[in-house]
C-alpha positions in Angstrom: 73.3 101.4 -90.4 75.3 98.6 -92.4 74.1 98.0 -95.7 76.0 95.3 -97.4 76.9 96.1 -100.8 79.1 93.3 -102.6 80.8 93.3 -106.0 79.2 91.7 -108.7 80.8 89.1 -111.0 80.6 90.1 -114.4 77.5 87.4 -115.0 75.3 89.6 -112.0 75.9 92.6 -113.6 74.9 91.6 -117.0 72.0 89.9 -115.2 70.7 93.1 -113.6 70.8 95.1 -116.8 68.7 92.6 -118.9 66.5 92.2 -115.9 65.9 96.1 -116.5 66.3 96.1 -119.6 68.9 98.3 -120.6 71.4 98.0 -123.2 75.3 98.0 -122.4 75.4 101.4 -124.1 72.5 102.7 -122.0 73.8 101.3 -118.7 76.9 103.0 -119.0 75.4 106.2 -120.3 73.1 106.1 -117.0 76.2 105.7 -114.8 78.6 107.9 -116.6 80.8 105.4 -117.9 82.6 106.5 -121.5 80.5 105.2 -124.7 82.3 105.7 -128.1 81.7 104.5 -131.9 82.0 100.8 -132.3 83.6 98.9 -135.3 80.7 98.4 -137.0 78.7 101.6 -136.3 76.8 103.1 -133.6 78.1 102.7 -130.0 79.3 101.0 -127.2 81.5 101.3 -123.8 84.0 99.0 -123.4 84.2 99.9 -120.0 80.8 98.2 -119.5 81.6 95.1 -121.4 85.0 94.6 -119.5 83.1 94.8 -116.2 80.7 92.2 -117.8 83.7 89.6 -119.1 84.7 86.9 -117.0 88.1 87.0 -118.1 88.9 90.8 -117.3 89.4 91.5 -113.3 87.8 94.4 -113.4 84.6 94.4 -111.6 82.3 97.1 -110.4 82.5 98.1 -106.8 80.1 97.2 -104.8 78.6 100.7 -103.7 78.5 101.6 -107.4 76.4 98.4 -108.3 73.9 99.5 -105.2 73.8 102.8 -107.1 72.7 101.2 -110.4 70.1 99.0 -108.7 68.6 102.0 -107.1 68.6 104.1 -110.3 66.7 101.4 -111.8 64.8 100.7 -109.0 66.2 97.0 -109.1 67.2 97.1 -105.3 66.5 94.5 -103.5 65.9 96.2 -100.2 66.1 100.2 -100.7 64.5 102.5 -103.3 64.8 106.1 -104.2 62.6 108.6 -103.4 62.7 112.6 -104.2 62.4 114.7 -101.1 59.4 117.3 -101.4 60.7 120.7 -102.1 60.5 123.2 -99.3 57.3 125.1 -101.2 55.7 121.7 -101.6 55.8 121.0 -97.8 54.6 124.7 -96.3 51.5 124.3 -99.2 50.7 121.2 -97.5 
């Protein structure tokens, strides 16, 4: 199976974390990306907003991006869904 998985521009990304409603600090928290003290108190990952800004060229891959969208369930296509544990099945 092909699933297509493209790299967001910075604008997508920041798209699908308002859509979800997440802040940059809890995006990157939910997919392990460093958060540190900001400037003027509390947090913030600069890895996040760099793969927000138009002007840096780093951008998240595109299998990572699927990743986020399914953690949030934001997917377009796919969602996730926990497998029943082996005593949950033979109760059944």
């Amino acid at each position: 199976m092909q699933m297509q998985m493209p790299t967001p521009t910075g604008d997508e990304l920041k798209a699908a974390r308002v859509k979800v409603g997440l802040s940059q600090v809890q995006a990157a928290v939910l997919m392990g990306y460093p958060v540190q003290s900001g400037s003027r108190g509390g947090q913030q990952s600069r890895t996040w907003q760099a793969l927000e800004s138009s002007q840096d060229p780093r951008k998240m891959p595109g299998p990572i991006f699927a990743m986020f969208q399914l953690l949030t369930d934001s997917h377009p296509e796919f969602s996730l869904v926990k497998k029943e544990s082996p005593a949950e099945t033979s109760a059944s």
